[in-house]
C-alpha positions in Angstrom: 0.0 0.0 0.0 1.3 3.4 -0.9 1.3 6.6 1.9 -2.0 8.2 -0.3 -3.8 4.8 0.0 -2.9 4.6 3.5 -3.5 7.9 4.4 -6.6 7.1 7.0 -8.6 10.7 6.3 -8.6 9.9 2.5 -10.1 6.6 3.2 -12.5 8.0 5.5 -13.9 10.5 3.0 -13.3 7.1 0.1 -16.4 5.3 2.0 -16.2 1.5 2.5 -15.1 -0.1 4.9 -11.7 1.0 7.3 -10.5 -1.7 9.5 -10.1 -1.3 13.5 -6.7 -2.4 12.2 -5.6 0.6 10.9 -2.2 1.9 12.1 -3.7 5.5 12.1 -6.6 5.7 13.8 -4.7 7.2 16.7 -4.9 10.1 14.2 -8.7 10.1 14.1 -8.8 9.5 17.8 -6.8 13.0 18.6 -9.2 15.0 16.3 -12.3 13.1 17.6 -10.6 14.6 21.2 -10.5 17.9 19.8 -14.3 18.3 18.5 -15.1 17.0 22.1 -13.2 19.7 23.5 -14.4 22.7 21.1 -18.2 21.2 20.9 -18.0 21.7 25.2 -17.2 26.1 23.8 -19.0 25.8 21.0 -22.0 24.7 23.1 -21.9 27.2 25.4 -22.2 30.6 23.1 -23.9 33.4 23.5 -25.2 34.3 19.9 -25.4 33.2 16.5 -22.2 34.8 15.6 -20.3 33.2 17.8 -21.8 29.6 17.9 -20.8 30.6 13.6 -17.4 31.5 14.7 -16.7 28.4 17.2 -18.1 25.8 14.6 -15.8 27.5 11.7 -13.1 26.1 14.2 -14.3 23.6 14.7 -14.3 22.4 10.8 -11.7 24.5 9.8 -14.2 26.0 7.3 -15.6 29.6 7.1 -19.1 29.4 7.5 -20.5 32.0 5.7 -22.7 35.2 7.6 -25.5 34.1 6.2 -25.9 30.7 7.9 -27.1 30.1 11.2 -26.8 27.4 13.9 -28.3 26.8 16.6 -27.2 24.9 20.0 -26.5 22.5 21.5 -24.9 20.5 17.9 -23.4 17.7 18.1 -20.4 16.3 15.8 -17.9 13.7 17.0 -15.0 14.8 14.3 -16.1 18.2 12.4 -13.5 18.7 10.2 -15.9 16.7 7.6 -18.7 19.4 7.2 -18.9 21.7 4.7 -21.7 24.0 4.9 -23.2 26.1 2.3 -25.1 29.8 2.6 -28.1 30.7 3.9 -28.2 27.3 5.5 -30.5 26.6 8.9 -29.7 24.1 11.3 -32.0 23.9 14.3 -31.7 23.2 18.1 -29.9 19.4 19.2 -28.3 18.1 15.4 -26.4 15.3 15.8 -23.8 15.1 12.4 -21.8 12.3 12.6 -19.1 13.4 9.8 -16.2 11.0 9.8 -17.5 10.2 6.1 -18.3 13.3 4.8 -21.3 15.8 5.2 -21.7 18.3 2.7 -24.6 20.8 2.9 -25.0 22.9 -0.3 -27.0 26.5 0.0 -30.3 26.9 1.1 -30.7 24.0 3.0 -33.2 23.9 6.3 -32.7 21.1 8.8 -35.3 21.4 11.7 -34.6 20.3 15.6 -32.8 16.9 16.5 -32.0 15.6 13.0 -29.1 13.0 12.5 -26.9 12.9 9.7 -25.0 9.6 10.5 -21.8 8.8 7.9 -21.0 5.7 10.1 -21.8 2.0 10.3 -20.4 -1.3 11.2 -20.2 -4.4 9.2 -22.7 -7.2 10.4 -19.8 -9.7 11.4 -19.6 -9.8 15.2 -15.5 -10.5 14.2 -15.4 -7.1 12.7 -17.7 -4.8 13.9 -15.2 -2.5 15.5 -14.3 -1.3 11.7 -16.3 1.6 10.3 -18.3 1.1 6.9 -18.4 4.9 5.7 -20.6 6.9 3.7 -20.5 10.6 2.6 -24.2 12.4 3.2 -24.9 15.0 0.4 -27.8 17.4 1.2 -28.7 19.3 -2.3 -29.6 22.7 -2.6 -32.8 23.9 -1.0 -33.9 20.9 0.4 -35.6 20.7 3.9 -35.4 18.1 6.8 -37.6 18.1 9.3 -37.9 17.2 12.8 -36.1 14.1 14.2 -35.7 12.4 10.6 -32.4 10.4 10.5 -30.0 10.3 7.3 -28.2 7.4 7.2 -24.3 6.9 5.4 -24.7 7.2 1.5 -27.5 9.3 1.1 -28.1 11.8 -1.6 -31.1 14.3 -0.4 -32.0 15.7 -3.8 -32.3 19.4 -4.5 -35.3 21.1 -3.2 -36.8 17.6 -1.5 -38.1 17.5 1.7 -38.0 14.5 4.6 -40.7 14.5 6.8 -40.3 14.8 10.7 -39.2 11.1 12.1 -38.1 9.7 8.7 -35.5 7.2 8.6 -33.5 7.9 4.8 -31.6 4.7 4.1 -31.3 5.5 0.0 -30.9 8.2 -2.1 -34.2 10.9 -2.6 -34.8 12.1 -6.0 -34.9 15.9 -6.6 -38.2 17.6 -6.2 -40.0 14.9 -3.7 -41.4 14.6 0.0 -40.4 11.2 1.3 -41.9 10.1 4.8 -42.2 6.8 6.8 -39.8 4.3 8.5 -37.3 3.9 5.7 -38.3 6.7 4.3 -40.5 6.1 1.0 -41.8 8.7 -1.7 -45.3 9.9 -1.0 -45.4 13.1 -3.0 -43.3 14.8 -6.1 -43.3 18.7 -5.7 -43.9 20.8 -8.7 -41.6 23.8 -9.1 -42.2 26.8 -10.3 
């Protein structure tokens, strides 16, 4: 294996699967340390430009003025998230990011969603390792309440999950998806 396919951050953000094996996840474990650390300030701000200010930190991203969080969020790595403008995140998100979260502009995510990259194989012998997924929320789409992303899913552009969903595939553009996994029950005409 070369140093690039070994590199354990590119094969987080590859998907699959990355073995508890892996000589580097001491790596990982020192940033997951970190988030906790900066999720404790972040967690404790005092207005929307600072919770903006911590969580650029946090990711090592900008986040741009016109995108607003609000706390508590969660995230057990951060430096995974990329978040568009004029997004909204609502009170208690959970984004589990060591596969890769990327929110494009005009997103709305109500209270207490999950985005959730990670997984673990089904073998009891192996269930330590991490099977990754990048989550892709498209422009303009809207998830409401409690609804769950799970690793690998697509939310198409301008779709919206209904409170308490449970996304295990991708959603086309345009739709409203709902149920327990989530299904299509209506395509949205836009104008």
């Amino acid at each position: 294996m070369d140093k690039e396919e070994n590199d354990i951050f590119k094969l987080l953000l590859a998907g699959g699967i990355v073995p508890k094996e892996h000589p580097q996840w001491p790596k990982v474990w020192k940033l997951v340390n970190r988030a906790i650390q900066l999720s404790a300030d972040l967690n404790t701000s005092t207005s929307v430009d600072q919770i903006r200010d911590r969580l650029s930190h946090l990711t090592g991203r900008t986040i741009d003025g016109s995108t607003r969080i609000f706390i508590p969020f969660y995230t057990n790595f951060g430096k995974h998230i990329a978040l568009g403008k004029n997004v909204f995140i609502n009170h208690a998100c959970t984004f589990l990011d060591l596969g890769g979260i990327t929110i494009e502009d005009e997103v709305q995510i109500g209270p207490k969603v999950n985005l959730i990259t990670e997984n673990h194989p089904l073998d009891p012998a192996d269930r330590k390792s991490l099977d990754l997924g990048a989550i892709v929320i498209k422009r303009n789409a809207w998830l409401g309440a409690a609804c769950t992303i799970l690793p690998g899913v697509t939310i198409g552009k301008n779709s919206v999950v209904a409170a308490g969903a449970v996304v295990t595939k991708d959603v086309p553009d345009n739709t409203v998806v709902a149920g327990i996994p989530a299904k299509v029950v209506k395509n949205l005409e836009v104008h």
